[in-house]
C-alpha positions as CSV (number, residue, x, y, z in Angstrom):
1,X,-32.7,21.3,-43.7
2,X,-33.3,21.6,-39.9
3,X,-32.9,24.6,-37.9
4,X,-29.4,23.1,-36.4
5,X,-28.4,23.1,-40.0
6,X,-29.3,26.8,-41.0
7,X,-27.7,28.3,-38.2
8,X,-24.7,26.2,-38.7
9,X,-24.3,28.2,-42.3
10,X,-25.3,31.8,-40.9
11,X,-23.0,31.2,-38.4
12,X,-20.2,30.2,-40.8
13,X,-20.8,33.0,-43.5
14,X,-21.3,35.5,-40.6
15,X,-17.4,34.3,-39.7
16,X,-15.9,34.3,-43.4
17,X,-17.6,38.2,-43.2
18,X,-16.5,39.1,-39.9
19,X,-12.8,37.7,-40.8
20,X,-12.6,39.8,-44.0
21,X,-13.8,42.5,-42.6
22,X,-11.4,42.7,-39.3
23,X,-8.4,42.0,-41.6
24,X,-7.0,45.6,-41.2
25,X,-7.2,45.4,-37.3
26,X,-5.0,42.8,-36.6
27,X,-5.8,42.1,-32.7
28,X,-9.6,42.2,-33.5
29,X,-8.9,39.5,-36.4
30,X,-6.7,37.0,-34.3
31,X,-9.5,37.1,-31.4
32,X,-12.4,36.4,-34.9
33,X,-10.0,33.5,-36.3
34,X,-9.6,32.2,-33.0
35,X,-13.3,31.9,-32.4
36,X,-13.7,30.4,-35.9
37,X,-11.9,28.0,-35.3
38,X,-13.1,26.8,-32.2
39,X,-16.2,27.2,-33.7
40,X,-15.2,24.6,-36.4
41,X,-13.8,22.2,-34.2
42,X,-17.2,21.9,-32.0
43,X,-18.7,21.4,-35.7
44,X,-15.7,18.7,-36.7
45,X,-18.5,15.9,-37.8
46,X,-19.9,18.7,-40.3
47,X,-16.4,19.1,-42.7
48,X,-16.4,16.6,-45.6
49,X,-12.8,17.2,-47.3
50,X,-12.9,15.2,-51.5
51,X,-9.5,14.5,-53.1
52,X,-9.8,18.2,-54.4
53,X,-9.9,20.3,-51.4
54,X,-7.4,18.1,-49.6
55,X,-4.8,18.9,-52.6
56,X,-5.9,22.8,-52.4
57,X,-5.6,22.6,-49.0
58,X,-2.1,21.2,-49.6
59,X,-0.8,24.0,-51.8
60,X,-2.6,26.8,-49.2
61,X,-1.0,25.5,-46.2
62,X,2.5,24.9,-48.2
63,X,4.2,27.6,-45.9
64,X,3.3,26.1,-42.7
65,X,4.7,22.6,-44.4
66,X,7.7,24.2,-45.2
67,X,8.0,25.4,-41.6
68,X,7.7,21.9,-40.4
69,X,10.0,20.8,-42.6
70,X,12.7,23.3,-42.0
71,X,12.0,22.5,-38.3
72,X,15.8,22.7,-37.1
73,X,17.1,25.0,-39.4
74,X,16.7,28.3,-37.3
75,X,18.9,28.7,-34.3
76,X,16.4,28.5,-31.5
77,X,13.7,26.5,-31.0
78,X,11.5,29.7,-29.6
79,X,12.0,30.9,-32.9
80,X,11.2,28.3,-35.2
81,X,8.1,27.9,-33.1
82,X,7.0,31.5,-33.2
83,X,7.4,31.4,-37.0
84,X,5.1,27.9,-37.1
85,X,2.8,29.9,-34.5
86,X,2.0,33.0,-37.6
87,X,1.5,30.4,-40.4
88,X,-0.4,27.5,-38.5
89,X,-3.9,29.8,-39.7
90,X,-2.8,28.5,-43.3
91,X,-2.7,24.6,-41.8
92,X,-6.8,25.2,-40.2
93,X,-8.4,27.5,-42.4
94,X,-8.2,25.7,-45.9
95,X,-9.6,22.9,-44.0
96,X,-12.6,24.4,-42.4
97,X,-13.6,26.3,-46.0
98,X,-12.9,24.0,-48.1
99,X,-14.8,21.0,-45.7
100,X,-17.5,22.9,-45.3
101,X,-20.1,20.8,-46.4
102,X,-22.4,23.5,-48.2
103,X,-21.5,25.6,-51.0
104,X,-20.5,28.9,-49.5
105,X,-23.0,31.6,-51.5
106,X,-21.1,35.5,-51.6
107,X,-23.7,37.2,-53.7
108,X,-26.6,36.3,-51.4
């Protein structure tokens, strides 16, 4: 395992902690899932998804799916697109923790 590597999944478990642990302050959160995602998206090589975690993925992100599909239901489009905007962390997150290419370890 190179250095690159071991960063790569301190920096990751340090997010999942940091992201658990700002849940109750909700602007502090937004600005940590924000960054966590970015963060996974300059890692994008790194996620390996198996038939599994695509269909857990699936069932996770189910309300931002139903959103999407419910598109032009609501009478304005500003409001069908803030309701997508609250539920599109359901759509990223599954895939960045369940990609994740190592096993993430909580009891370490």
């Amino acid at each position: 395992m190179t250095i690159l590597e071991k960063n790569h999944n301190r920096t990751f478990n340090f997010f999942l902690v940091l992201i658990v642990a700002t849940i109750p302050f909700r602007k502090v959160c937004t600005a940590v899932l924000i960054a966590f995602v970015v963060f996974n998206l300059l890692f994008i090589k790194k996620i390996r998804l198996s038939r599994r975690a695509l269909l857990l993925g699936a069932v996770i992100a189910a309300p931002f799916l139903l959103e999407l599909l419910f598109f032009f239901n609501n009478s304005t489009v500003s409001g069908t697109l803030k309701a997508a905007e609250k539920t599109v962390s359901m759509l990223l997150l599954p895939v960045f923790i369940l990609g994740n290419y190592k096993e993430v370890n909580l009891y370490k």
